[in-house]
Phi, psi and omega in degrees: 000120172299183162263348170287337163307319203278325213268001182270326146312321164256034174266314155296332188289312189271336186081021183239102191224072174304135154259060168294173136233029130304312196255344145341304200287305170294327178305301179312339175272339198273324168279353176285308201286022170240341185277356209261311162335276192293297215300348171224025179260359159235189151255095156266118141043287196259359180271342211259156186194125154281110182264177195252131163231165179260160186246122169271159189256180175280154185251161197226133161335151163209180176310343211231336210232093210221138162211159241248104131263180180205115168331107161101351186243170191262341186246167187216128187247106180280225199218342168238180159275126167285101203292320205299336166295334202260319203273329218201050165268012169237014126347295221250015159280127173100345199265170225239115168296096190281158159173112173057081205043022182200149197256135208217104177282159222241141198249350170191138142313075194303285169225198190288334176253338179259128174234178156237163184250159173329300221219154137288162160275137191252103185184198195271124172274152193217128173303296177255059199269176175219025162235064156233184185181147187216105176258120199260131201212008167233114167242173180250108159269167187299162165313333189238035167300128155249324182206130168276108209291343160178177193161109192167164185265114190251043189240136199273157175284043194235147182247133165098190197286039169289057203238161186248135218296352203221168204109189188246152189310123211248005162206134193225126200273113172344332187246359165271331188289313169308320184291279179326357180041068168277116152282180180261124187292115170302334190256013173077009176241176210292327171220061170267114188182155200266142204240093196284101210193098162354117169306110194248177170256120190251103214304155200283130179288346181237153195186168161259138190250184183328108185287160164256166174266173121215132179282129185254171137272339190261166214254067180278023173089350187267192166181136169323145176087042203225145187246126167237118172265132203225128162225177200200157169219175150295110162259097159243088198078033198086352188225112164320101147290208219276160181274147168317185172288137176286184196193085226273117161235134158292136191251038167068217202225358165097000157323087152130331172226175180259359162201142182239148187248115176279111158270102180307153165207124183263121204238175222223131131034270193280018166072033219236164180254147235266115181212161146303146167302154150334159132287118181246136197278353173296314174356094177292315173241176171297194199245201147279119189095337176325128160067000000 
């Protein structure tokens, strides 16, 4: 619907239809200031866009990269070309000079060796120092910013594959977690967080793949010509979790023995078959399937 629709639809609606082009001009504002209403009366969906900004680390002194200050002046000269200067210098305008405990904004990027700072410098002079940092600590964000969706390190401290089969995920990627309009989990753990995303159907996580038949001599209560339903769970810690897909088998006709023996094969989601990891003795928690 256009706006010569929307102004004809209430012209109809009031029974009032002037070819002012006054009361033209306020109509118009007046469905702008209602489509403007609604349009900031949620967070809808189709309004939202994720942008990216990048994050710098601080730059830090090393054996080779020292830099020349001087009492009462503005400039600072390091002693190599600075690359984070070379890729991104007008980043680091603004961004905070440190040296010996006090902070000095840096007001232009001269070159790959040079900066100038805001102030002089108030300190000892020193030709070759390594107690300085160049901290980058400001960013521009957009103007129609609502949330910032995360920003954190998201790798859990626990080492090698030691994660437990039940729980909440325990590493999840910064730049996937943000694509997901992922909030920041309020309890401190690690990717835990509500997902505005269409109710799907999600196929059972435990199954069966094909039983085999094998013809037996020996009498292990089963016989032929017989229907057995087999389902399986997780016993964890005592407690039984949700049961499998069932897996209805005929134990045949009996061909080549007198009792037959039924093979399961417990299967994963992923078709994948359902065992424990090795054991490893490094292991902090139990593996998944352990026991």
């Amino acid at each position: 619907m256009n706006l010569q629709e929307l102004r004809n639809k209430i012209k109809n609606i009031t029974d009032y239809n002037p070819e002012v082009q006054t009361y033209l001009d306020d109509l118009d504002r007046l469905i702008n200031d209602s489509y403007c209403n609604i349009f900031t009366a949620k967070r809808w969906n189709f309004a939202q866009e994720t942008k990216y900004i990048d994050i710098y680390p601080d730059i830090l002194p090393t054996d080779t990269l020292t830099a020349a200050v001087t009492d009462g002046s503005r400039q600072v000269v390091f002693s190599i070309p600075v690359q984070a200067f070379k890729d991104y210098p007008v980043e680091w305008e603004g961004q905070i000079f440190q040296f010996d405990n006090r902070d000095y904004t840096i007001d232009q990027v001269m070159s790959f060796t040079e900066i100038r700072l805001r102030e002089p410098f108030r300190g000892t002079t020193a030709a070759h120092s390594n107690d300085w940092r160049i901290a980058h600590r400001h960013y521009n964000l957009p103007a129609d910013l609502i949330e910032i969706l995360n920003l954190q390190h998201t790798d859990a401290p626990v080492s090698g594959n030691a994660h437990p089969i039940h729980g909440k995920k325990a590493s999840i990627a910064r730049r996937r977690a943000e694509e997901l309009n992922l909030k920041i989990d309020k309890t401190a753990s690690y990717s835990e967080a509500y997902v505005m995303e269409t109710p799907v159907d999600i196929p059972a996580g435990k199954k069966f793949g094909p039983a085999v038949i094998t013809p037996t001599g020996v009498n292990n209560g089963l016989t032929y010509n017989t229907y057995w339903e087999f389902a399986w769970a997780f016993l964890w810690d005592g407690v039984v979790g949700p049961l499998s897909e069932p897996q209805v088998v005929n134990t045949g006709t009996g061909e080549g023995g007198t009792f037959p023996t039924i093979t399961l094969n417990l299967q994963q989601w992923d078709d994948q078959l359902t065992q424990a990891r090795a054991y490893n003795a490094s292991d902090i928690y139990r593996t998944p399937l352990e026991g």
